[in-house]
C-alpha positions as CSV (number, residue, x, y, z in Angstrom):
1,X,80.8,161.3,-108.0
2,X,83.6,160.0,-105.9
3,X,84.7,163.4,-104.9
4,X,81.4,164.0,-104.0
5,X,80.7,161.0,-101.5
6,X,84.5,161.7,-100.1
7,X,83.3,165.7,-99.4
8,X,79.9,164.0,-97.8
9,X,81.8,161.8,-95.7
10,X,84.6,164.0,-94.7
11,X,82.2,166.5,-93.9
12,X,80.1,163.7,-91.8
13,X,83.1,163.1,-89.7
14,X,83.9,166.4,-89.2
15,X,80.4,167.4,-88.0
16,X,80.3,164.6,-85.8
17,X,83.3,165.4,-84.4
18,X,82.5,169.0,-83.8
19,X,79.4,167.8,-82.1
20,X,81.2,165.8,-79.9
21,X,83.7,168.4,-78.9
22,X,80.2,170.5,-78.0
23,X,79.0,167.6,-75.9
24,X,82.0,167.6,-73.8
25,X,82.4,171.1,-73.4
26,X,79.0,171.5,-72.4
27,X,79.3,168.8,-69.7
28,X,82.6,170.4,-68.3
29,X,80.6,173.8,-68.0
30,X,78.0,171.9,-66.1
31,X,80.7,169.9,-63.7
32,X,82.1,173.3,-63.3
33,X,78.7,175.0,-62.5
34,X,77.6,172.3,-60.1
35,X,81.1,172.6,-58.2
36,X,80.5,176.7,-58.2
37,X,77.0,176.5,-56.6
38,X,76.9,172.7,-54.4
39,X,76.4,172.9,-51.0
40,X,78.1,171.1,-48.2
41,X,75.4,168.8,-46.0
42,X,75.5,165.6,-45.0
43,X,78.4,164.6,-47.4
44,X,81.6,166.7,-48.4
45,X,80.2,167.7,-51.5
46,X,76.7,167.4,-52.5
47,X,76.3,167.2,-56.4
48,X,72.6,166.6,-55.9
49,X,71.2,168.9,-53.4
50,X,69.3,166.4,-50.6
51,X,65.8,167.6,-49.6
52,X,66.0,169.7,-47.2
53,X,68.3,171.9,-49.0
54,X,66.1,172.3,-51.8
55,X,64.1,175.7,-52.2
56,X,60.6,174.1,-53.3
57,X,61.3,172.2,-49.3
58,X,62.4,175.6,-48.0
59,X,59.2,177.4,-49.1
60,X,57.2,175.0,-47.0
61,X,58.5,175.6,-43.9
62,X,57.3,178.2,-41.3
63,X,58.9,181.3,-40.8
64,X,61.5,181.5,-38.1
65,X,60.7,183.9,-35.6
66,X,62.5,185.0,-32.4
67,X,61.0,185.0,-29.2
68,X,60.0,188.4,-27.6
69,X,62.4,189.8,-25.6
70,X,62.0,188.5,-22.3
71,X,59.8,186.0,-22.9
72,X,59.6,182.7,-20.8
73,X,58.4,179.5,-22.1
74,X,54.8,178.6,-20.5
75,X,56.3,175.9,-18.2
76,X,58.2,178.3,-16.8
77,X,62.5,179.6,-17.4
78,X,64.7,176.7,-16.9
79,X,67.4,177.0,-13.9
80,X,70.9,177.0,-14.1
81,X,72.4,175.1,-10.6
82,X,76.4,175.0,-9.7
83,X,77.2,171.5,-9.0
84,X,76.7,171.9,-5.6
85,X,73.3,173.1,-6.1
86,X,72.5,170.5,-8.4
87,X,73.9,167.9,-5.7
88,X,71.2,168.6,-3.3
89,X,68.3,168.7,-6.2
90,X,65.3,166.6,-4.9
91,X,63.4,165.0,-7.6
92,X,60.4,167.6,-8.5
93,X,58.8,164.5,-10.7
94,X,56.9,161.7,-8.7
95,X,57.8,158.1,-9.9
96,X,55.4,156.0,-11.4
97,X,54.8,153.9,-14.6
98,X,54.0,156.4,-17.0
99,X,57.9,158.1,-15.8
100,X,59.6,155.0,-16.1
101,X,58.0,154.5,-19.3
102,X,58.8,157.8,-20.6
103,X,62.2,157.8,-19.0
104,X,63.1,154.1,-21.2
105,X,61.6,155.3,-24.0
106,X,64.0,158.4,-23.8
107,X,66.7,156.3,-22.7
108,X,66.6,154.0,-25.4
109,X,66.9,157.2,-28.4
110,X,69.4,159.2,-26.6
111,X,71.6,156.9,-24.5
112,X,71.6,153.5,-25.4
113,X,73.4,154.2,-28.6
114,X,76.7,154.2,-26.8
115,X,75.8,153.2,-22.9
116,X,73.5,150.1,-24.2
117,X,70.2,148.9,-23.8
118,X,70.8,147.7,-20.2
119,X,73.2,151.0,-19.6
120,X,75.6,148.3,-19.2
121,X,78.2,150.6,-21.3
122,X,78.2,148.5,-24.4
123,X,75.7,149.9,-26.7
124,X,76.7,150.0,-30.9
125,X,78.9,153.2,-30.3
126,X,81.2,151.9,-28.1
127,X,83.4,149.6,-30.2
128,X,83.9,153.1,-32.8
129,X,84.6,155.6,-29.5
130,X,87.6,153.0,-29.0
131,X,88.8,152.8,-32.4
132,X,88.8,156.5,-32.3
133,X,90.8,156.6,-29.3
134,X,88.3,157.8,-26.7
135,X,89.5,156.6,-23.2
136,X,86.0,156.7,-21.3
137,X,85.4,157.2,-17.6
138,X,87.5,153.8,-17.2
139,X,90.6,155.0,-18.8
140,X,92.7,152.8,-21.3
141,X,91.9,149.6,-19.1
142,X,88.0,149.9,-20.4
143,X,87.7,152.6,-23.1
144,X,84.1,152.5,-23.2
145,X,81.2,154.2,-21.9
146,X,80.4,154.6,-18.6
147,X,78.3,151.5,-17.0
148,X,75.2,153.4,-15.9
149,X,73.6,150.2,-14.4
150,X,76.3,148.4,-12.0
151,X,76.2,149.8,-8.7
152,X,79.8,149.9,-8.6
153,X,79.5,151.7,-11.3
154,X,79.7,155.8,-11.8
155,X,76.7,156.9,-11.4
156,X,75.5,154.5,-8.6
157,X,77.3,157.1,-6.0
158,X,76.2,159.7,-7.5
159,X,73.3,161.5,-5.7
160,X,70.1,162.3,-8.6
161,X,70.7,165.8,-8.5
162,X,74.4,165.0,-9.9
163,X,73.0,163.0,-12.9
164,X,70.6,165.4,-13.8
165,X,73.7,168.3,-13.8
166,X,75.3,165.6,-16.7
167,X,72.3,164.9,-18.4
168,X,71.5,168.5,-18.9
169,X,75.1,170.0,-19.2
170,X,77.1,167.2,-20.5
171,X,80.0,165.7,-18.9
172,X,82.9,168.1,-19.7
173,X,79.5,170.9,-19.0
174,X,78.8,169.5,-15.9
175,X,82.7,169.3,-14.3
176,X,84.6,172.2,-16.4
177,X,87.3,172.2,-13.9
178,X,87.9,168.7,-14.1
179,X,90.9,168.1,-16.0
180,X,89.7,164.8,-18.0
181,X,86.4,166.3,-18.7
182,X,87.2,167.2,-22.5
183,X,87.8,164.2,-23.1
184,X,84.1,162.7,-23.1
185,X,82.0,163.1,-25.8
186,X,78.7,162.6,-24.0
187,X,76.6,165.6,-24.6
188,X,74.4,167.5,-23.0
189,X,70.5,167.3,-23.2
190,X,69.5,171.0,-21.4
191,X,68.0,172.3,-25.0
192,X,66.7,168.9,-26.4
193,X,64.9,167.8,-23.4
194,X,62.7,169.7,-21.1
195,X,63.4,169.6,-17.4
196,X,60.9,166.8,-16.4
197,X,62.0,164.6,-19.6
198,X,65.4,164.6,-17.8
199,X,64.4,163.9,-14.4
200,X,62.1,161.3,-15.9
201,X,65.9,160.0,-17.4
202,X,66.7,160.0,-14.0
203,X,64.5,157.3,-12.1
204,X,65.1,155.3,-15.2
205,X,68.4,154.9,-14.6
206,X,68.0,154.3,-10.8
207,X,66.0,151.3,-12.1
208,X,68.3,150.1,-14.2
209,X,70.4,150.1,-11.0
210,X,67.4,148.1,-9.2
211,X,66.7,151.1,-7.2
């Protein structure tokens, strides 16, 4: 009887212990197989694929088809201007209430992250474009973005042709001779925005200048 309960209880142990040996190998195989197939998004390593990676997501979306070959959009193909071209640019867009209103509402998605909600050149961004090192238009006395608003400011002088080149291109797009430009960060808006969204950009920042 005793050797009995003894075998049952040994053999207890023993299964329990086989089971948990299973449990863990089974749960390093599925580390393993999640570190094989993850994908890389919006964090280093994604053990639980976000949303838009997934293939029931995927399977919703339209196809993605090219444009015919030389096809223009219906507004017409975008110019490219030198900046000397760009410096002479007349504002195609009339101003009115509806711009202005487009042109803050723009403003405040794009821009005022880092040049602020008055374009006084301390929006949320700018305290982490320090810490990173970035020097700004101002150099090391101001590292922060540029002060759109003040008319001493940069782009007070600047003729509206000139800030829609920076707005489209970017800064180091719109002055790739300059030696400086690489180091700004601001990018440019030529693909995001269409061409009156930008100018609309434009006289919004003249009237944040009080122009």
């Amino acid at each position: 009887m005793r050797r009995n309960m003894s075998s049952g209880l040994f053999g207890g142990l023993q299964g329990r212990a086989s089971a948990g040996r299973l449990a863990a190998a089974l749960a390093l195989f599925l580390v393993g197989a999640s570190l094989a197939g993850c994908s890389t998004g919006a964090y280093p390593l994604d053990f639980f694929k976000e949303m838009h990676y997934a293939q029931s997501y995927k399977a919703q979306e339209p196809p993605g088809l090219s444009a015919p070959e030389q096809s223009v959009p219906v507004t017409g193909k975008g110019l490219s201007y030198t900046m000397e071209q760009a410096r002479v640019l007349k504002i195609p867009v009339a101003r009115s209430d509806a711009v202005l209103a487009r042109g803050k509402n723009l403003y405040d998605l794009n821009c005022a992250v880092c040049h602020g909600a008055a374009g006084k050149g301390d929006g949320p961004m700018a305290a982490r474009l320090t810490a990173a090192g970035y020097l700004g238009f101002y150099g090391a006395d101001k590292p922060a973005p540029a002060d759109l608003a003040s008319l001493t400011g940069p782009a007070a002088g600047k003729p509206d042709g000139e800030i829609y080149q920076i707005v489209t291109l970017g800064f180091a797009g719109a002055y790739p001779s300059l030696a400086r430009a690489r180091e700004f960060v601001m990018p440019g808006f030529g693909k995001l925005l269409p061409e009156q969204d930008r100018w609309a950009l434009v006289h919004y920042l003249r009237s944040l200048q009080g122009k």
